[in-house]
Biopython code that builds the backbone (N, CA, C, O; Angstrom):
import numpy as np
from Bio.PDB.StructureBuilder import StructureBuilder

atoms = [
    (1, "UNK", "N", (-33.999, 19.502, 151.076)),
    (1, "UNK", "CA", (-34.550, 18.517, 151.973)),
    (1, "UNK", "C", (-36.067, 18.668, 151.980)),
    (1, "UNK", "O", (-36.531, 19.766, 151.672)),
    (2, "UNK", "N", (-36.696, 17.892, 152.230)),
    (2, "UNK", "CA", (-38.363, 17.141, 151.614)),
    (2, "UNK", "C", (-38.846, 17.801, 153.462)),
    (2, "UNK", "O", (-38.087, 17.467, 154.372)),
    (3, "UNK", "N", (-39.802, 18.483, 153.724)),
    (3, "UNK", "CA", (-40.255, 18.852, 154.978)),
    (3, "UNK", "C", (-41.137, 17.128, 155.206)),
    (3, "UNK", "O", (-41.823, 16.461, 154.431)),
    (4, "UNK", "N", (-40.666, 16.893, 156.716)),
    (4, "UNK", "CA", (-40.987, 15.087, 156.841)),
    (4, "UNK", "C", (-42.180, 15.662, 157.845)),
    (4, "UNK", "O", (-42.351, 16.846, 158.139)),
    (5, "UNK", "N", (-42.916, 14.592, 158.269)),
    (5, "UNK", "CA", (-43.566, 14.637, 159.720)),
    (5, "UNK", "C", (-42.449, 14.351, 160.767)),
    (5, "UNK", "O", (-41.287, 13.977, 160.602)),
    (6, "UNK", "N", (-43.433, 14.756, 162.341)),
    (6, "UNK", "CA", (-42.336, 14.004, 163.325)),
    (6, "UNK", "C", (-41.569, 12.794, 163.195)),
    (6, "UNK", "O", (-40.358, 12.691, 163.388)),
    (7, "UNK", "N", (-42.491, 11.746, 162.800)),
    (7, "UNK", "CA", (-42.036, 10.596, 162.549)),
    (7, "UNK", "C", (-40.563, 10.210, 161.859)),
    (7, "UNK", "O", (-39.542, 9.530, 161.965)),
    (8, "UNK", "N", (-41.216, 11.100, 161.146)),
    (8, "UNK", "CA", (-39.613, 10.973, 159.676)),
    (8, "UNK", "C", (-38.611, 11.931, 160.096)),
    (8, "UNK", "O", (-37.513, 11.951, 159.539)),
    (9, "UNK", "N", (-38.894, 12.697, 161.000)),
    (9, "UNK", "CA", (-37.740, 13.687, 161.682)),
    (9, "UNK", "C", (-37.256, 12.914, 162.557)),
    (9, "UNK", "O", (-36.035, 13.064, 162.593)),
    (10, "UNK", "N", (-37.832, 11.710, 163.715)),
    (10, "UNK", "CA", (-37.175, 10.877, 164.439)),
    (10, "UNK", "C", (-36.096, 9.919, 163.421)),
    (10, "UNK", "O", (-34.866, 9.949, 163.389)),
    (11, "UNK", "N", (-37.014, 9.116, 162.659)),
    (11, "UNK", "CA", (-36.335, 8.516, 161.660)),
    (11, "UNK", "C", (-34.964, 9.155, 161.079)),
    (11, "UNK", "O", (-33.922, 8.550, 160.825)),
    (12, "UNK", "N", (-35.188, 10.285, 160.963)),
    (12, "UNK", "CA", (-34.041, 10.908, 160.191)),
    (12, "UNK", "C", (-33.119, 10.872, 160.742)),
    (12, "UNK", "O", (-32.143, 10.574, 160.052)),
    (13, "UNK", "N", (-32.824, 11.165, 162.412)),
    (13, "UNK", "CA", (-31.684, 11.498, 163.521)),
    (13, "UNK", "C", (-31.132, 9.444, 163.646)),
    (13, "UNK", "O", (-30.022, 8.931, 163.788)),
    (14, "UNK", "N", (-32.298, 8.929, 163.530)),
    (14, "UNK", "CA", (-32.334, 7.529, 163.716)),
    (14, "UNK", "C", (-30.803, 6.990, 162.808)),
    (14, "UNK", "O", (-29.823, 6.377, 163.233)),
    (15, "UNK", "N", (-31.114, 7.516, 161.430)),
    (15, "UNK", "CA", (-30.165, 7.113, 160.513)),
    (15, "UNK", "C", (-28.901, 8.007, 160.552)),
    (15, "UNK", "O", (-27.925, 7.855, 159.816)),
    (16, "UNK", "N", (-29.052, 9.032, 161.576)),
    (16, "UNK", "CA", (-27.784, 9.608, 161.688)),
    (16, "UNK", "C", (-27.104, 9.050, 162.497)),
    (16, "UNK", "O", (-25.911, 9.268, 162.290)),
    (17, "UNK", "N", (-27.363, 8.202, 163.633)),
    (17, "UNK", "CA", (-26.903, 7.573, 164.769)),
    (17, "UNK", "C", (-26.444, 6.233, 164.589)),
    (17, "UNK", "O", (-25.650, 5.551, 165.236)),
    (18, "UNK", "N", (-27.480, 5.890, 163.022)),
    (18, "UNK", "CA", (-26.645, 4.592, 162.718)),
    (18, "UNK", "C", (-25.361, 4.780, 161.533)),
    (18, "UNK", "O", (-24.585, 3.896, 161.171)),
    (19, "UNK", "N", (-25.401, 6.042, 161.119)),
    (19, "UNK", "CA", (-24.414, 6.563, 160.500)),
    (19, "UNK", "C", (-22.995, 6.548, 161.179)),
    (19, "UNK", "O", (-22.016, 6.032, 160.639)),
    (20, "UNK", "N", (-22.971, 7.085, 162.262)),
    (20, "UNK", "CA", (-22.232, 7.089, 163.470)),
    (20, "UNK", "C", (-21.841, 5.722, 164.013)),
    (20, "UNK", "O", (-20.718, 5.219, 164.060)),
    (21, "UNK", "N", (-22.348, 5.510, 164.187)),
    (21, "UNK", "CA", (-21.914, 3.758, 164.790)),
    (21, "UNK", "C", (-21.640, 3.129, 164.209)),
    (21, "UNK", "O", (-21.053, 2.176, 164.723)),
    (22, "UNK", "N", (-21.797, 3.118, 162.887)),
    (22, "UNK", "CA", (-20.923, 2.152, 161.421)),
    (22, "UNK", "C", (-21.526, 0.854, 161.245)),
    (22, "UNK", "O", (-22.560, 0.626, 160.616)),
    (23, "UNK", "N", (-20.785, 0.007, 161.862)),
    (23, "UNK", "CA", (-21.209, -1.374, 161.827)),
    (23, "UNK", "C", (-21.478, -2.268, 163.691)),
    (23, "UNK", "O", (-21.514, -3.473, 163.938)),
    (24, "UNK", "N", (-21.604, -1.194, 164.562)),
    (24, "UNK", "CA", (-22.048, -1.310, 165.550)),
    (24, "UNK", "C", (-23.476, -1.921, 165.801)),
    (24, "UNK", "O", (-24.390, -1.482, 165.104)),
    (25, "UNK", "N", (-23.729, -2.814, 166.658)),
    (25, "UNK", "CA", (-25.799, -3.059, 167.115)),
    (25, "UNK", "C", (-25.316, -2.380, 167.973)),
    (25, "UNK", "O", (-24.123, -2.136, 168.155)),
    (26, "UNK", "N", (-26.436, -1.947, 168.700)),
    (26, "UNK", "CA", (-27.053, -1.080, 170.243)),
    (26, "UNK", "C", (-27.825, -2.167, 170.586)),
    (26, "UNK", "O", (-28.100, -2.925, 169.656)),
    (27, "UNK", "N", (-28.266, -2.452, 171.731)),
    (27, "UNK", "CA", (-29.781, -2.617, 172.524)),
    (27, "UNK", "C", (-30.805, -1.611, 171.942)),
    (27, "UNK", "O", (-30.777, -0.532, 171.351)),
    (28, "UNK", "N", (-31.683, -2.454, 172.379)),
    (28, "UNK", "CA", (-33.300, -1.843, 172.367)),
    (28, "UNK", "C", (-32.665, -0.251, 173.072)),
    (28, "UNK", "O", (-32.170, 0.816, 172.709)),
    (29, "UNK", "N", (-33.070, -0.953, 174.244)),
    (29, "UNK", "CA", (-32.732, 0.032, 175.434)),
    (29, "UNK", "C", (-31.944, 1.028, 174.873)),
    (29, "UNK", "O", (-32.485, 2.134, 174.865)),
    (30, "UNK", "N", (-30.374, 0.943, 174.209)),
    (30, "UNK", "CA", (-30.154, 1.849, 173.728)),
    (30, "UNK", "C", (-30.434, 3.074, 173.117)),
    (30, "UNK", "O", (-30.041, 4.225, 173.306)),
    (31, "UNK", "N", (-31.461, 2.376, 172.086)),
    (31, "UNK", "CA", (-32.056, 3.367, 170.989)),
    (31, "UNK", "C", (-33.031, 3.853, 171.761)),
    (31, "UNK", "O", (-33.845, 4.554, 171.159)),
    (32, "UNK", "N", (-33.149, 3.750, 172.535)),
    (32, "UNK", "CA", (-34.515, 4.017, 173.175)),
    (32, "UNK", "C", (-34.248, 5.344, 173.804)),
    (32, "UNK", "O", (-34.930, 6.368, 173.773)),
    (33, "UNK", "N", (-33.226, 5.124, 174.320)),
    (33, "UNK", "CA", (-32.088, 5.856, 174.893)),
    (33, "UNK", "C", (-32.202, 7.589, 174.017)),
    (33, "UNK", "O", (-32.783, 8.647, 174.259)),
    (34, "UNK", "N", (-31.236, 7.047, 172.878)),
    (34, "UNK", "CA", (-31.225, 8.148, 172.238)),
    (34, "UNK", "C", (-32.080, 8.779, 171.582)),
    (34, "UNK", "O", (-31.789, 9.853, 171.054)),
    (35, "UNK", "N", (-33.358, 8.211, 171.482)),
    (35, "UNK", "CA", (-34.318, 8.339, 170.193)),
    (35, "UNK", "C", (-35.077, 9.533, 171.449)),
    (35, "UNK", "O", (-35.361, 10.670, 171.073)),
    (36, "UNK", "N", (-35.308, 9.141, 172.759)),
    (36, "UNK", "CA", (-35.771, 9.603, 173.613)),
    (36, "UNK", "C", (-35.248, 10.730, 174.203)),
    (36, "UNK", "O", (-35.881, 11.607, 174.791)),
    (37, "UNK", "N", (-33.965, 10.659, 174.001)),
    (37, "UNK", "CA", (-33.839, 12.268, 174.336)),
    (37, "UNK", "C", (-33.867, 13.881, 173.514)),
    (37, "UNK", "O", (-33.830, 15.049, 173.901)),
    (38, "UNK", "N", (-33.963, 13.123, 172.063)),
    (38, "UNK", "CA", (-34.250, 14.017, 170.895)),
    (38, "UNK", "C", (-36.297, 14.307, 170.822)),
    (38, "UNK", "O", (-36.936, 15.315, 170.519)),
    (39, "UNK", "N", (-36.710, 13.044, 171.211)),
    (39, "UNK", "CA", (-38.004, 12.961, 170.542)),
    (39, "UNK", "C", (-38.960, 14.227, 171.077)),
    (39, "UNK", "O", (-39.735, 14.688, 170.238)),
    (40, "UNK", "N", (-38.961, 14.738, 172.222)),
    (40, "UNK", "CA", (-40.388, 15.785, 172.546)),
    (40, "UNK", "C", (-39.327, 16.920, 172.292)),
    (40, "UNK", "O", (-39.796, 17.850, 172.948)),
    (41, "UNK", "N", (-38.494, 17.245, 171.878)),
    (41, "UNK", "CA", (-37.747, 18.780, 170.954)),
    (41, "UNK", "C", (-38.504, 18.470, 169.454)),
    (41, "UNK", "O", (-39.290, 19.217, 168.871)),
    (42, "UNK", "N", (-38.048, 17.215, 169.044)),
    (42, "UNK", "CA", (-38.121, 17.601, 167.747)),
    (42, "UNK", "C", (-39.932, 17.491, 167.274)),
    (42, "UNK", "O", (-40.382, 17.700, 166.147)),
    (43, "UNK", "N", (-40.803, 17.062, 168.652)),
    (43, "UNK", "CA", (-42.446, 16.960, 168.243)),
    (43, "UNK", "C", (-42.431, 18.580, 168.333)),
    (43, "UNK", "O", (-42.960, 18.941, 167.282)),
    (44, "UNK", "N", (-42.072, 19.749, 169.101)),
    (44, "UNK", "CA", (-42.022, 20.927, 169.256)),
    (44, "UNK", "C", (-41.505, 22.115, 168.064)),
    (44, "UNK", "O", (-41.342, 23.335, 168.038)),
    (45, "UNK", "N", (-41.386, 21.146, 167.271)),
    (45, "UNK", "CA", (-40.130, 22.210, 166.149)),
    (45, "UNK", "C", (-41.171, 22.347, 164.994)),
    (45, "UNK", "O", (-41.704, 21.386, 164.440)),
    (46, "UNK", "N", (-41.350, 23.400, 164.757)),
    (46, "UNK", "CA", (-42.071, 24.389, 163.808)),
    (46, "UNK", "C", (-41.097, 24.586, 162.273)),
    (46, "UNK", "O", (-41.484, 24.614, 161.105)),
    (47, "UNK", "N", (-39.644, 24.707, 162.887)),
    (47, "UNK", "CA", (-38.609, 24.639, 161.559)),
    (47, "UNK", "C", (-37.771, 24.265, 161.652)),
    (47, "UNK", "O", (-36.745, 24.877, 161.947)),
    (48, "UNK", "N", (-37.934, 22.520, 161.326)),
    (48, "UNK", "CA", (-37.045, 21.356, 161.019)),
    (48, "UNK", "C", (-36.386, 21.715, 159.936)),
    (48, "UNK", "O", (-35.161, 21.708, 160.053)),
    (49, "UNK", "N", (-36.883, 22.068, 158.780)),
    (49, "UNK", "CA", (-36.253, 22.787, 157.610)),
    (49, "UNK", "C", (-34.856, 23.459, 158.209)),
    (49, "UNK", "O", (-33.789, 22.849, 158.270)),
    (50, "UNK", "N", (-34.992, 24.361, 158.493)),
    (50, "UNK", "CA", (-33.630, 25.401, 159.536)),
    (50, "UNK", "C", (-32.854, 24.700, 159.837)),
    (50, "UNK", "O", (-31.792, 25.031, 159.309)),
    (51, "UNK", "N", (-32.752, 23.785, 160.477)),
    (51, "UNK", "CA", (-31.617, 22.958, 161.317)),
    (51, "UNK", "C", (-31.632, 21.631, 161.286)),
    (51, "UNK", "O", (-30.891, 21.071, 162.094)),
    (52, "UNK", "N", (-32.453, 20.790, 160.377)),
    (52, "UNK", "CA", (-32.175, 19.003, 160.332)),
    (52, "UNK", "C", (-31.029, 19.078, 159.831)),
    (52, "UNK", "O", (-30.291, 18.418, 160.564)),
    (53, "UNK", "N", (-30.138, 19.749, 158.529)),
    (53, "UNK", "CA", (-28.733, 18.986, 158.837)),
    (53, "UNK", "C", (-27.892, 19.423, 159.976)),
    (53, "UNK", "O", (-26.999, 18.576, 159.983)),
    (54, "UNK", "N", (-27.755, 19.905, 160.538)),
    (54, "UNK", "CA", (-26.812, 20.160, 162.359)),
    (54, "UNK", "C", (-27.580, 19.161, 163.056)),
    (54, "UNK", "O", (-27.142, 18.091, 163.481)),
    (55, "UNK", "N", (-28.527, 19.507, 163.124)),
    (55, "UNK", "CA", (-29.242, 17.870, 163.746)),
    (55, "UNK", "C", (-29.006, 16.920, 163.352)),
    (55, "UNK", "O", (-29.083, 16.142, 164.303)),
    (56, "UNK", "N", (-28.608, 16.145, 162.061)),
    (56, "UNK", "CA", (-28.711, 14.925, 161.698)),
    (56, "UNK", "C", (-27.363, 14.793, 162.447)),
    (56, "UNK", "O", (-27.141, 14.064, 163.414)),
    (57, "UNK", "N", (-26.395, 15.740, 161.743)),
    (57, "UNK", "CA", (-24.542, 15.655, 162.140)),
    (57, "UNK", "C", (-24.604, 15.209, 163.865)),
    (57, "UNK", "O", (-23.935, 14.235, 164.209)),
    (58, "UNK", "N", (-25.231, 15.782, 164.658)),
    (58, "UNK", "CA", (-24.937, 15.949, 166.221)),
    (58, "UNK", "C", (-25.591, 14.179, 166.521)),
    (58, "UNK", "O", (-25.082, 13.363, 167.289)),
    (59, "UNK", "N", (-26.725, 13.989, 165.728)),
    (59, "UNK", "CA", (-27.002, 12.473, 165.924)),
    (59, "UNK", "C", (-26.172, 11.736, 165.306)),
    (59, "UNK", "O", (-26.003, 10.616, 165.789)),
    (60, "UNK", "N", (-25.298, 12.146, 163.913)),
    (60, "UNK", "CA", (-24.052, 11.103, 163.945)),
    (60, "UNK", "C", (-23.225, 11.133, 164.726)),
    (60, "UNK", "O", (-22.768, 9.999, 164.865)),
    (61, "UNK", "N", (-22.538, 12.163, 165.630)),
    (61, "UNK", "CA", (-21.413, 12.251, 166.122)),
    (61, "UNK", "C", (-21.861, 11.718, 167.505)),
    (61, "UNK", "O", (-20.978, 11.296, 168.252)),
    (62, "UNK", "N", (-23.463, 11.694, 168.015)),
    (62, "UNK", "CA", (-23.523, 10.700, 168.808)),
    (62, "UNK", "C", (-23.550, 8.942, 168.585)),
    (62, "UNK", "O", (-23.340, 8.127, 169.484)),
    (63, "UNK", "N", (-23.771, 8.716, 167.572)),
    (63, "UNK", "CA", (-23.895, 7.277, 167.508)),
    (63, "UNK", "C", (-22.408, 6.938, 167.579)),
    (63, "UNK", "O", (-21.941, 5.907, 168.062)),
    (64, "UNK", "N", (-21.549, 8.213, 166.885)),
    (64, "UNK", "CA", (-19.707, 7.583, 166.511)),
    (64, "UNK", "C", (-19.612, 7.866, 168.497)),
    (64, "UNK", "O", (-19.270, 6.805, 169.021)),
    (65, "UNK", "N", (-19.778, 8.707, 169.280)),
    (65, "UNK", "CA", (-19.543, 8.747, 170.291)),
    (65, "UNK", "C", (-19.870, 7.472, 171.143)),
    (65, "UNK", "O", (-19.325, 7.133, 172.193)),
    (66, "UNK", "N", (-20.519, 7.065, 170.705)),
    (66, "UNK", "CA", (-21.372, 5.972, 171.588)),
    (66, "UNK", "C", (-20.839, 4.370, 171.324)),
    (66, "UNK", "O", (-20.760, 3.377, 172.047)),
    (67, "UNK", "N", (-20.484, 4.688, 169.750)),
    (67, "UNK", "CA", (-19.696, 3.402, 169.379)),
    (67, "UNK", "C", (-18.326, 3.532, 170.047)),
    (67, "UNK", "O", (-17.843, 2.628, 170.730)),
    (68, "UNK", "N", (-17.817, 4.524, 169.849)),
    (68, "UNK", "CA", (-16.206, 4.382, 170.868)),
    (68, "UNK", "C", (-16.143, 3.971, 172.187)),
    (68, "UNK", "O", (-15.341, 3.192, 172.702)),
    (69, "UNK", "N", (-17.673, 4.965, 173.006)),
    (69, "UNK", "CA", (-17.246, 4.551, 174.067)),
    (69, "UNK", "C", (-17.328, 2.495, 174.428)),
    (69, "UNK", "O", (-16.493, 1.864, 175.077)),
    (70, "UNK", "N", (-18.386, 2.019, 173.863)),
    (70, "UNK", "CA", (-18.621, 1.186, 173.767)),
    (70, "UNK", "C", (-17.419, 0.415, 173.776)),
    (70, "UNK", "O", (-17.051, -0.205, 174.774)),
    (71, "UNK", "N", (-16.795, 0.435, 172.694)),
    (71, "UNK", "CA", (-15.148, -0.195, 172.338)),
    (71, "UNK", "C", (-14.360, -0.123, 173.240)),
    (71, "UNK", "O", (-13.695, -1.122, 173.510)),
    (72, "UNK", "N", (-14.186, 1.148, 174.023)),
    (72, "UNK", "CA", (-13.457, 1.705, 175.173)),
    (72, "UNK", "C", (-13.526, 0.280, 176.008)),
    (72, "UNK", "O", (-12.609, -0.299, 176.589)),
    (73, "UNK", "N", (-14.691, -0.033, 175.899)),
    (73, "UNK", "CA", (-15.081, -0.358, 177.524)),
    (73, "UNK", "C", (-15.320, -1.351, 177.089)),
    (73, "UNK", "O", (-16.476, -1.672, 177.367)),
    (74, "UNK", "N", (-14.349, -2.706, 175.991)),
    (74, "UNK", "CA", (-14.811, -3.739, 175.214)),
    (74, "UNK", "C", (-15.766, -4.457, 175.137)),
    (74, "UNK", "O", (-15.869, -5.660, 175.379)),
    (75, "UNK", "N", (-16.546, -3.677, 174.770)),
    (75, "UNK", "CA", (-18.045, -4.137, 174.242)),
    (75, "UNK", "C", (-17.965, -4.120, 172.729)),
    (75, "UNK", "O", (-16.989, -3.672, 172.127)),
    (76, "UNK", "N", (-19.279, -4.745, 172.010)),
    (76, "UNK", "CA", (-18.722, -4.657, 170.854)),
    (76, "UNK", "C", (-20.836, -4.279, 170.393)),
    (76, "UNK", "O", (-21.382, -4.485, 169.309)),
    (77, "UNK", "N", (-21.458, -3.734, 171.637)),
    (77, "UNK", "CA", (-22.648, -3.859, 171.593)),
    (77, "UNK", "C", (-22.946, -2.525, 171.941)),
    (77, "UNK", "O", (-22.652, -2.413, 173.131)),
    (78, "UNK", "N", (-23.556, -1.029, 171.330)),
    (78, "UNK", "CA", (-23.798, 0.024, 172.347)),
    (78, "UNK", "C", (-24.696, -0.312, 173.050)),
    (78, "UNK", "O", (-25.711, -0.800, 172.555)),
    (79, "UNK", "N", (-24.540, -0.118, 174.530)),
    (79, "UNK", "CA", (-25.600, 0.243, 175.497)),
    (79, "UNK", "C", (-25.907, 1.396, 176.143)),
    (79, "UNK", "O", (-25.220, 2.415, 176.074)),
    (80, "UNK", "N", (-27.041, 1.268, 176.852)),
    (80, "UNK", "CA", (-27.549, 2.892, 177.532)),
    (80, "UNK", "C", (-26.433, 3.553, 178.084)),
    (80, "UNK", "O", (-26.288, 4.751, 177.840)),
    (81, "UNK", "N", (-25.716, 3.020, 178.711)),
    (81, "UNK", "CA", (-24.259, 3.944, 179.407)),
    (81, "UNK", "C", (-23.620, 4.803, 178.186)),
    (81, "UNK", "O", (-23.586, 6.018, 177.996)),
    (82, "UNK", "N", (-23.248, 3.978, 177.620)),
    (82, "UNK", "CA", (-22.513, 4.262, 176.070)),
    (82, "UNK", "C", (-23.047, 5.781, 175.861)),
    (82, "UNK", "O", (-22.412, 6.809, 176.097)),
    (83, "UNK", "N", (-24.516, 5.658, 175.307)),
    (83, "UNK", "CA", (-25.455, 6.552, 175.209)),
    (83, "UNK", "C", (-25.577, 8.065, 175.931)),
    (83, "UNK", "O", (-25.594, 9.224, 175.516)),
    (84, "UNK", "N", (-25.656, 7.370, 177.323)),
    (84, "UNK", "CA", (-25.321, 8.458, 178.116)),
    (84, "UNK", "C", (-24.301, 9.191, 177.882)),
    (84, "UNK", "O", (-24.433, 10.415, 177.904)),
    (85, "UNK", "N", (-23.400, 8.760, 177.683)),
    (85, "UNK", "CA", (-21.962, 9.243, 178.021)),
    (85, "UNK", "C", (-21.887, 10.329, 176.755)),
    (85, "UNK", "O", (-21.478, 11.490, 176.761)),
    (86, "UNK", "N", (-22.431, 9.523, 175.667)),
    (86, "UNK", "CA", (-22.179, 10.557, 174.180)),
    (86, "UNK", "C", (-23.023, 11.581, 174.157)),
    (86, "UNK", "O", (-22.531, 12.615, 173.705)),
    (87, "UNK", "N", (-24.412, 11.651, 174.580)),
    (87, "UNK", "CA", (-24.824, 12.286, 174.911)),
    (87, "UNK", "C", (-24.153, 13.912, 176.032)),
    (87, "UNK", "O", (-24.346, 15.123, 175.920)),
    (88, "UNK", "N", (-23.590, 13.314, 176.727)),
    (88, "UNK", "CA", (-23.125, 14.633, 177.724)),
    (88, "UNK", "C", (-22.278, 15.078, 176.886)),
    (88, "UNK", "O", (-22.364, 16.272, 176.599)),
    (89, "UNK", "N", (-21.455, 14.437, 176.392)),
    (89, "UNK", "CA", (-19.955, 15.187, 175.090)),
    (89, "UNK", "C", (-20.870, 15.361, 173.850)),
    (89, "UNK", "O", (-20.215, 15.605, 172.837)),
    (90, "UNK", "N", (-21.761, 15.321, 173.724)),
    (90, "UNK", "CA", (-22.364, 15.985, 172.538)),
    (90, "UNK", "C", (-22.949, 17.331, 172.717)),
    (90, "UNK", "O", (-22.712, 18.300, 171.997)),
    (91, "UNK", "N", (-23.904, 17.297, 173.964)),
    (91, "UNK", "CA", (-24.237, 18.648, 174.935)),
    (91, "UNK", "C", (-23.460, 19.550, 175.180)),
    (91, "UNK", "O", (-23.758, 20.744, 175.151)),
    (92, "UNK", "N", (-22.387, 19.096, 175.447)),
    (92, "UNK", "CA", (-21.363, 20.636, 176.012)),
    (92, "UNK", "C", (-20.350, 20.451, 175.216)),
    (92, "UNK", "O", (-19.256, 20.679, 175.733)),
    (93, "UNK", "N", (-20.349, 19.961, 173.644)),
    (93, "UNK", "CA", (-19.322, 20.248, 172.764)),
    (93, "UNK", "C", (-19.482, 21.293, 171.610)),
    (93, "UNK", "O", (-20.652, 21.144, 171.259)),
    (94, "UNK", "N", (-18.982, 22.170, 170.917)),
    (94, "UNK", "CA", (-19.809, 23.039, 170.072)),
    (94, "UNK", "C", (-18.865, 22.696, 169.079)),
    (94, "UNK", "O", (-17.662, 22.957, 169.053)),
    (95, "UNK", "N", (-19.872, 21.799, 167.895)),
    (95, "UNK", "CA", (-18.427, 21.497, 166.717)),
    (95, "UNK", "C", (-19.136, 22.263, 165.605)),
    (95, "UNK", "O", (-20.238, 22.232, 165.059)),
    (96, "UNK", "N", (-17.976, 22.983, 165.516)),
    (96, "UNK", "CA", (-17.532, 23.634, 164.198)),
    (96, "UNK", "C", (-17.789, 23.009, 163.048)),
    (96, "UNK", "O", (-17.627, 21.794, 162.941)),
    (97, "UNK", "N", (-18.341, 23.986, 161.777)),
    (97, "UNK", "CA", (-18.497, 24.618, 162.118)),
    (97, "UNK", "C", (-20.297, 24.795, 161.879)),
    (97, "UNK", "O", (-20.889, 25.583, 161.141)),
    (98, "UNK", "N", (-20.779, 23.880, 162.688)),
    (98, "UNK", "CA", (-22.023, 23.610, 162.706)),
    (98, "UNK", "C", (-23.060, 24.267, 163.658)),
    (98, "UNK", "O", (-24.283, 24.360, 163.548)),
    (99, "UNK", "N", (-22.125, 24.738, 164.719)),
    (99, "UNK", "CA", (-22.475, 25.219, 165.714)),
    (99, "UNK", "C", (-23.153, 24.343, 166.907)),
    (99, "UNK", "O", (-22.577, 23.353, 167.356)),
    (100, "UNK", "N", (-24.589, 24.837, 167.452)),
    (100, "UNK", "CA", (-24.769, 24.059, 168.657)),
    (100, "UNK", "C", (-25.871, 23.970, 168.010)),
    (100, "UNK", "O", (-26.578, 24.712, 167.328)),
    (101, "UNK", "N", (-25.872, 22.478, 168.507)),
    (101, "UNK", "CA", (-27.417, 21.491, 167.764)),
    (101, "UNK", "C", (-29.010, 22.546, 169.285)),
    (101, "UNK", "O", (-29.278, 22.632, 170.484)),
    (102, "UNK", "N", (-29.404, 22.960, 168.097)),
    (102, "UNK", "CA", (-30.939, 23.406, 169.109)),
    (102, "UNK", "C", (-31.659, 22.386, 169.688)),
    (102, "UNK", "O", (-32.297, 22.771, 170.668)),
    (103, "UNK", "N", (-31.788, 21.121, 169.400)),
    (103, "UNK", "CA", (-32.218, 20.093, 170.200)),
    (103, "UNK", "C", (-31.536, 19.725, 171.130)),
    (103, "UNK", "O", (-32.215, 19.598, 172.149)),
    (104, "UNK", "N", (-30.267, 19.440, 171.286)),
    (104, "UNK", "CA", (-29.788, 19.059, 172.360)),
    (104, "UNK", "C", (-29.279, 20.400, 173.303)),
    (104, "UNK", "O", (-29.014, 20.400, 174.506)),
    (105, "UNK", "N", (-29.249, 21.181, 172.637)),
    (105, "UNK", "CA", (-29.418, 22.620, 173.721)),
    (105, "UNK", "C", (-30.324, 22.627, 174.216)),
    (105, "UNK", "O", (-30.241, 22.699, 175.442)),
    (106, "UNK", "N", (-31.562, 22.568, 173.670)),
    (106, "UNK", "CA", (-33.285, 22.964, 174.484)),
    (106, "UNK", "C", (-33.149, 21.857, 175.377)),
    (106, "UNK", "O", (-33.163, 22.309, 176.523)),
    (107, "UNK", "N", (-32.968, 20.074, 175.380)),
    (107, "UNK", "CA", (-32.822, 18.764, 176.104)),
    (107, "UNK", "C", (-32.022, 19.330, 176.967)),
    (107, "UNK", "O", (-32.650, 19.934, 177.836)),
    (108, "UNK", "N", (-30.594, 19.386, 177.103)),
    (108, "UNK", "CA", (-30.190, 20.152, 178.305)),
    (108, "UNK", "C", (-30.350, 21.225, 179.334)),
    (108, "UNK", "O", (-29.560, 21.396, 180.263)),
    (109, "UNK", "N", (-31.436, 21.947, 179.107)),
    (109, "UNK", "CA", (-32.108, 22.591, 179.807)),
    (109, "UNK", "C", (-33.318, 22.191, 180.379)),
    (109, "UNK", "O", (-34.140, 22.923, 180.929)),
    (110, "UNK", "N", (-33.369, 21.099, 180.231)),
    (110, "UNK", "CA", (-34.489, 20.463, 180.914)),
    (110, "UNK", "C", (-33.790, 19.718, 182.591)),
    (110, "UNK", "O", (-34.541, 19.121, 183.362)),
]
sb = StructureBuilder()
sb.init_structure("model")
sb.init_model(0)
sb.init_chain("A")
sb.init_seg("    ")
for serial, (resi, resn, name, xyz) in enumerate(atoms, 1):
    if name == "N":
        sb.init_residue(resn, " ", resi, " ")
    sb.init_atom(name, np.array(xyz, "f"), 0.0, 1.0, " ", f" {name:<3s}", serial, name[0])
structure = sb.get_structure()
């Protein structure tokens, strides 16, 4: 993997979330959503190298989280709730065998 700037480290989680959601849109608001709760961890990270793929994975398994709940709740659009929601089951889930994403560990301690 190519060491990116912040930018391209947001970008990167960006395309993991649309990885996750498949053929899902979000809102603005949405992305805003998620882009925002990754973004001042990953301006802080010294070694993106170390952990962008567990990071990218935890931003797919939020966008797939976010698209279900969405469906759940027949929408066919993610919104900020959606978001939220994948977010908390992404925080206190530890998937194997990737372990626990350091961004959304350090975000939950806030």
């Amino acid at each position: 993997m190519v060491e990116t700037n912040t930018d391209g480290r947001i970008l990167q989680l960006a395309v993991g979330f649309g990885q996750g959601a498949g053929m899902m849109m979000a809102t603005e608001d949405a992305l805003l959503a998620a882009v925002s709760s990754y973004e001042s961890s990953v301006r802080r990270m010294d070694d993106w190298l170390d952990y962008a793929i567990r990071a990218i994975e935890f931003s797919r398994a939020l966008g797939s989280l976010a698209a279900q709940h969405a469906l759940r709740h027949a929408r066919a659009v993610i919104d900020v709730p959606d978001v939220e929601f994948a977010l908390k089951a992404v925080r206190s889930s530890e998937l194997h065998p990737l372990g626990i994403c350091r961004i959304t560990e350090s975000e939950s301690r806030h």
